[in-house]
C-alpha angles and dihedrals in degrees: 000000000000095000078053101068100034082066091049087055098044095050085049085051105120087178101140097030107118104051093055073056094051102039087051086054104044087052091048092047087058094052083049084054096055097052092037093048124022084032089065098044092052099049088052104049084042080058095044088052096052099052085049090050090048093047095049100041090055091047088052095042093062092059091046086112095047091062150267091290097045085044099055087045100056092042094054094042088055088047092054094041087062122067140223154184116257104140081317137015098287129169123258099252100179119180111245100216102057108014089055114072114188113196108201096195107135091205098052102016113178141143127224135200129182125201125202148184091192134139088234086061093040093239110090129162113262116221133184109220117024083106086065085064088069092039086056100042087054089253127122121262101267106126106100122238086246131107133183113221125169150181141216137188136172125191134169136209111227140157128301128207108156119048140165125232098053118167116236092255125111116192132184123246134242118277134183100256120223110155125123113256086013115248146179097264128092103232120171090181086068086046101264121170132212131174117152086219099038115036098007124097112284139171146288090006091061102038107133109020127141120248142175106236104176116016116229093179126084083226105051109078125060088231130072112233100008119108088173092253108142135199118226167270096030116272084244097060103041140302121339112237113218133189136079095275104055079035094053092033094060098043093052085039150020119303099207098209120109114237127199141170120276090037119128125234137216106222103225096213127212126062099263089201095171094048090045097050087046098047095043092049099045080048094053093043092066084074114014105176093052108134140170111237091188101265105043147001108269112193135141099245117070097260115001119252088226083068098099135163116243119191109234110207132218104265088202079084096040111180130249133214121303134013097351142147130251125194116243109231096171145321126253134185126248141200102216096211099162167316126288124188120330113342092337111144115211119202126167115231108249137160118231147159124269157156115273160114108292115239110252111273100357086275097163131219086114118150087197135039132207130204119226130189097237085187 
């Protein structure tokens, strides 16, 4: 009886116990860890990559007609300008001639970059605890605390026909003349000749002339009355708003409609002399020491704010005095450089990047070109 009970209580023992507890959590607050930890660590430096790789695909993308080389710089400027985690906050430094993929295809053009933290590229992530993973699993600790993470990002620069932030200036196009003596006035019936693609201003055979972009002068313009000022948004898109505030503010700042070919807009008549000079001037003044050096506009922000899209309209329906419609054709940058007599607005003719509505297919004949993350 009694040697009976001595092996009861020592069945009932729990002596021990604890440890085999406490050996089980400890194991299962590491793999926490690991997940809490080196988890962490890895999504965010998987975030920091791809906002270097997007950076730095869009920047390269907006040379992609300046060529391969252009292309790889400003890609690996943009690279080294972003930062990420490797065992501290580094920057992303890529090699251009291998991390940087340009695809020539005219019928699917696009660059690519592609950001790490590897081993293959001598820059991978350090983690803490990825050596825990063997110890778990019964093995040795033999797994090294390095990752390798990556981004990638691919973006293309394609044609743009519909854009925000229009001034309220409408301007005729550029037509083939052949009326005798020659005048200001689009006439078929005198042979003239107008196609957007083929007479109308275009780039890069135009960049840098000199246009008149609103007339201050009773005789400067071929219609009594137009000065080329317009009221928007287009009749097409909702109801045109008129008057000299709408009219100053959105020269100085940013009209908000979208505007495409093919929209119709309200001509807003009279000179409005005062609103122009005081919409031109508060616009100059964001970025007083522009200048065009004769090849290009050379300023101290990224892209001046005197920079500025204008809608060209189709000359074929030509307006007539009062408050008449013109026809959009496209839309062109301009560097607004000065004033001329009276209420005249100068801007010189350039060719730049910027947000917009693709053209359908791709199909060309853009004055502006917009970049656009692909992936």
């Amino acid at each position: 009886m009694f040697h009976n009970k001595a092996r009861f209580a020592r069945i009932r023992n729990e002596a021990g116990s604890v440890i085999i507890t406490f050996a089980i959590s400890i194991a299962a607050l590491f793999c926490f860890a690991v997940v809490a930890i080196d988890g962490a660590i890895l999504m965010t430096t998987k975030n920091q990559l791809q906002c270097a790789a997007d950076a730095a695909v869009l920047a390269g993308a907006s040379a992609y007609n300046l060529g391969d080389d252009e292309v790889r710089r400003r890609a690996a400027y943009y690279a080294e300008n972003n930062f990420a985690t490797q065992d501290t906050l580094r920057a992303c430094i890529i090699d251009p001639d291998v991390d940087v993929v340009i695809n020539r295809d005219v019928n699917d053009p696009w660059v690519q970059v592609t950001t790490h933290r590897t081993q293959a590229t001598g820059d991978p992530l350090r983690t803490y605890f990825l050596k825990i993973l063997d110890v778990a699993a019964g093995a040795a600790p033999s797994r090294p605390n390095r990752v390798d993470v990556s981004a990638r990002a691919k973006a293309n620069l394609v044609d743009e026909c519909g854009a925000r932030c229009i001034k309220p200036w409408a301007i005729p196009d550029r037509w083939e003349e052949h009326s005798v003596p020659p005048n200001t006035t689009f006439d078929p019936a005198d042979g003239d000749f107008y196609d957007p693609l083929a007479t109308g201003y275009k780039a890069p055979g135009d960049v840098g002339l000199r246009v008149t972009l609103k007339q201050g002068q009773p005789n400067g313009t071929g219609v009594p009355g137009q000065y080329y000022p317009v009221d928007l948004p287009p009749i097409n898109k909702g109801t045109p708003l008129t008057g000299a505030d709408n009219y100053r503010d959105w020269i100085a700042t940013c009209c908000p409609f979208l505007i495409t070919p093919g929209d119709t807009l309200q001509l807003e008549p009279g000179m409005k002399q005062g609103p122009t000079i005081q919409g031109v001037r508060d616009l100059i003044a964001l970025d007083q020491n522009a200048y065009w050096d004769g090849t290009k506009v050379v300023s101290d922000q990224g892209q001046s704010a005197r920079i500025v899209l204008v809608p060209f309209y189709d000359p074929n329906y030509a307006p007539e005095s009062g408050r008449n419609n013109v026809i959009v054709s496209k839309i062109g940058a301009f560097f607004i450089e000065d004033m001329g007599q009276g209420s005249d607005v100068i801007g010189r003719f350039i060719q730049v990047t910027a947000p917009g509505t693709p053209c359908a297919n791709n199909t060309g004949g853009s004055l502006i070109q917009g970049l656009h993350l692909i992936e």
